[in-house]
C-alpha positions as YAML, in Angstrom:
chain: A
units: angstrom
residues:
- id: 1
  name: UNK
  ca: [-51.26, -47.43, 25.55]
- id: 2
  name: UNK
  ca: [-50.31, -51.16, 25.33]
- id: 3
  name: UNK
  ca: [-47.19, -50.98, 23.57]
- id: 4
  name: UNK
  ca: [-45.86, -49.25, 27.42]
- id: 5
  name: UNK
  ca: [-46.31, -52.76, 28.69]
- id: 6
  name: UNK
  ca: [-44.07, -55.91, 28.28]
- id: 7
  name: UNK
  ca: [-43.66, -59.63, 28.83]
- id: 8
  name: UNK
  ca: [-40.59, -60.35, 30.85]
- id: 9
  name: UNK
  ca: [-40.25, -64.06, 31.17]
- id: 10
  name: UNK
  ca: [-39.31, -65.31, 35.11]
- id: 11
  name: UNK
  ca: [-35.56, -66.15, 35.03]
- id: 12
  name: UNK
  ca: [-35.32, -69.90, 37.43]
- id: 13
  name: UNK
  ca: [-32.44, -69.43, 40.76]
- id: 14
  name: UNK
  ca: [-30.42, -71.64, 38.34]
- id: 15
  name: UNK
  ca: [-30.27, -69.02, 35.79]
- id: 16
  name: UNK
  ca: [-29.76, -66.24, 38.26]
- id: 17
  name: UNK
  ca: [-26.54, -67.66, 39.49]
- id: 18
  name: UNK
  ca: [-25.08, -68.53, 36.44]
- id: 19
  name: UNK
  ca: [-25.98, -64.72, 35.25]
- id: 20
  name: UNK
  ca: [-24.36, -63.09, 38.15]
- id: 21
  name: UNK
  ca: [-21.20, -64.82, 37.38]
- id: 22
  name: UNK
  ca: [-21.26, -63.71, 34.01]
- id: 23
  name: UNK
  ca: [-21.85, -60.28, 34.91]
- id: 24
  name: UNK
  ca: [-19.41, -59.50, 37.67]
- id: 25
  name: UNK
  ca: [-15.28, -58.59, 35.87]
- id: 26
  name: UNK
  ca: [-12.69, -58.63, 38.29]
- id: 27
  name: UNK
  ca: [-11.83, -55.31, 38.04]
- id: 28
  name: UNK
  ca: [-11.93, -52.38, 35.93]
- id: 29
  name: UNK
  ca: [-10.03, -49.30, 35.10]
- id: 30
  name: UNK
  ca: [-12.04, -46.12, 35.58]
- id: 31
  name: UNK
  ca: [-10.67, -43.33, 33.23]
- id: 32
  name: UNK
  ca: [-13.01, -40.59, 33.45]
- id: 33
  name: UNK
  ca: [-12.42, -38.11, 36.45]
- id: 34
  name: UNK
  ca: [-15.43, -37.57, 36.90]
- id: 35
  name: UNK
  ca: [-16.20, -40.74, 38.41]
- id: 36
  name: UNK
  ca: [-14.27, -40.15, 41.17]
- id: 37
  name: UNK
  ca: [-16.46, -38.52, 43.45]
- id: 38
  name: UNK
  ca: [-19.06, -40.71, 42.30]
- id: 39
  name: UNK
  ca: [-17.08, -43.38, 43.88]
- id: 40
  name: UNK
  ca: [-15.75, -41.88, 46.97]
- id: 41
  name: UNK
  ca: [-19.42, -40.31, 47.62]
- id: 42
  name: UNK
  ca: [-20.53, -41.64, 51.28]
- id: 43
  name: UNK
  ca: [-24.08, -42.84, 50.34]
- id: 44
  name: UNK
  ca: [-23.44, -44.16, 46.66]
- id: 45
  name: UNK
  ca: [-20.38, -46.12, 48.07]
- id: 46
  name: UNK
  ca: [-22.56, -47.98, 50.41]
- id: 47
  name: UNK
  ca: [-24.60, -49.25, 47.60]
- id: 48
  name: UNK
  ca: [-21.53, -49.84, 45.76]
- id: 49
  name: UNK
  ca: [-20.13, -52.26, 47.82]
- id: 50
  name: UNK
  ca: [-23.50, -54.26, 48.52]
- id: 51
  name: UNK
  ca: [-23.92, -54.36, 44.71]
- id: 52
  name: UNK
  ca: [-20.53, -55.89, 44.76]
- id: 53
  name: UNK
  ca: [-21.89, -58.90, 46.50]
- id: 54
  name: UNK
  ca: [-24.70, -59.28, 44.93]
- id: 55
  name: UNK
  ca: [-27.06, -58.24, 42.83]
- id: 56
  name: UNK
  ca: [-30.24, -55.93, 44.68]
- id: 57
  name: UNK
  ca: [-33.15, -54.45, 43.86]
- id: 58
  name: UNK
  ca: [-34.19, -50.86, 44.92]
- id: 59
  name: UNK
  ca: [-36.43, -52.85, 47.52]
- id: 60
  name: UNK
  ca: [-33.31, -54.59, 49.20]
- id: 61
  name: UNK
  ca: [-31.28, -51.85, 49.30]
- id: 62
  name: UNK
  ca: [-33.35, -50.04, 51.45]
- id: 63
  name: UNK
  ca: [-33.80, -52.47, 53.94]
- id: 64
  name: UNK
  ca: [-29.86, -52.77, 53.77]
- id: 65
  name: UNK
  ca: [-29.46, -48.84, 53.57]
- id: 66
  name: UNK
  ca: [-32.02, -47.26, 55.59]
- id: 67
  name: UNK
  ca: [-32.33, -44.78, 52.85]
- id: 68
  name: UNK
  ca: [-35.49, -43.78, 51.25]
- id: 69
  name: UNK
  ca: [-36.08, -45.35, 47.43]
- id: 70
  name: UNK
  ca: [-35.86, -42.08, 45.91]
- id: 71
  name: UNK
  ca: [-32.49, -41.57, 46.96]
- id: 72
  name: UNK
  ca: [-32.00, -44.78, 46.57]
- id: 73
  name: UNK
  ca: [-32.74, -44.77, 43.03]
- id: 74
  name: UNK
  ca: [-30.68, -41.03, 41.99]
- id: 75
  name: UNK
  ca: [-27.26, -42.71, 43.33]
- id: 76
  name: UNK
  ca: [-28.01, -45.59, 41.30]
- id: 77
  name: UNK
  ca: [-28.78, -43.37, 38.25]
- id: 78
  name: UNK
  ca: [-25.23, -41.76, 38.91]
- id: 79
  name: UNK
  ca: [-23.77, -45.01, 39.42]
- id: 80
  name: UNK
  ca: [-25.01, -46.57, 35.50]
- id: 81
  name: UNK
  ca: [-24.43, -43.05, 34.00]
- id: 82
  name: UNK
  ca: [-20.73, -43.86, 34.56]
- id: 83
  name: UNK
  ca: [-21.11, -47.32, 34.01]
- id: 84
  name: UNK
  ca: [-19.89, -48.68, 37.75]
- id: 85
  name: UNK
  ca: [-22.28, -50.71, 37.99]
- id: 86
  name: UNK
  ca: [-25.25, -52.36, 35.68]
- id: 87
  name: UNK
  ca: [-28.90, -54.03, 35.43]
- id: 88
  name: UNK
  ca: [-28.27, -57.53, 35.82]
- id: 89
  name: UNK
  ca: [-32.24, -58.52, 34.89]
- id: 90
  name: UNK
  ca: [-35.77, -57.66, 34.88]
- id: 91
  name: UNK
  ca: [-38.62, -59.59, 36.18]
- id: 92
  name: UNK
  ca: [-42.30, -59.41, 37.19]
- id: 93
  name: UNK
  ca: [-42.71, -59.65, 40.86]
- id: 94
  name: UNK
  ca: [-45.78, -61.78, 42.03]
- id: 95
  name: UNK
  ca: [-47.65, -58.36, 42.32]
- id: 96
  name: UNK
  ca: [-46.66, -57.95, 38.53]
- id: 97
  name: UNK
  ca: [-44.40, -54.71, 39.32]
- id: 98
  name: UNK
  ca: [-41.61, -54.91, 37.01]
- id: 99
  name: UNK
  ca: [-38.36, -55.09, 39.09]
- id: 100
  name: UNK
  ca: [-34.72, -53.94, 38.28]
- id: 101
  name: UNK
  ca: [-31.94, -56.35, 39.80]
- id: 102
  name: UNK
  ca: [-29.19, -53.88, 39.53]
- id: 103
  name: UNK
  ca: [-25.26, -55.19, 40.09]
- id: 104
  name: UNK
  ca: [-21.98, -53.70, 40.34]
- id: 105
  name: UNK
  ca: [-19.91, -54.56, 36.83]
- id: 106
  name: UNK
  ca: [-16.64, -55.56, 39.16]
- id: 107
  name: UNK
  ca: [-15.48, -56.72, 42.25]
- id: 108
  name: UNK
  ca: [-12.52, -53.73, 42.32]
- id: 109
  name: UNK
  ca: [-12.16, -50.68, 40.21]
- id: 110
  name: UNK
  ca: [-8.79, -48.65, 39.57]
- id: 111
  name: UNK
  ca: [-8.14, -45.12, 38.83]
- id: 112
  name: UNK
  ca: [-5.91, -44.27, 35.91]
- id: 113
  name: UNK
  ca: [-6.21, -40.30, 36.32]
- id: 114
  name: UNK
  ca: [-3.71, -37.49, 35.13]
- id: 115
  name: UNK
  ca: [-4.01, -34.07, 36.02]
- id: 116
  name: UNK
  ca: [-1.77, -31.58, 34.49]
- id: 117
  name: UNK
  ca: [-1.05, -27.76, 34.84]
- id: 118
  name: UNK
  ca: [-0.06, -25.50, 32.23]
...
């Protein structure tokens, strides 16, 4: 039963910044096609582009979004499946609930895409 818990040490705001900066590329290729509708989905883009500006937690993103946390969190899991975006940190809230700070992984991504017929 304990080893399901874990110590997460608090990261200071001068640690935070410097990680974000770290984390975020300038842009990225994206070669898989199936990323493409994961990217040009409505609701998923939304979060996109506020994870582009800065890192959120599920929490944030609804107040931003409007959408419930569930969805919330399935486009997210589609979003790290094709790795568009990332989790930047984890860290104990002051209710101890272990939060995700999750951030996109660049500021623009590119398509490099070739369909062929036979």
């Amino acid at each position: 039963m304990w080893d399901q818990f874990r110590v997460v040490k608090k990261v200071s705001q001068k640690d935070n910044k410097k990680e974000e900066k770290l984390q975020l590329r300038e842009e990225i290729t994206l070669t898989d096609p199936c990323a493409v509708p994961i990217i040009f989905h409505e609701k998923k883009g939304q979060i996109l582009k506020l994870l582009i500006k800065k890192e959120m937690t599920i929490i944030d993103l609804k107040h931003a979004t409007g959408m419930n946390p569930g969805t919330i969190k399935r486009h997210l899991d589609d979003l790290l499946l094709y790795k568009i975006i990332s989790i930047s940190k984890e860290q104990l809230s002051e209710y101890s609930i272990m939060m995700k700070y999750y951030r996109a992984v660049a500021k623009k991504f590119n398509f490099n895409i070739t369909w062929t017929g036979n």
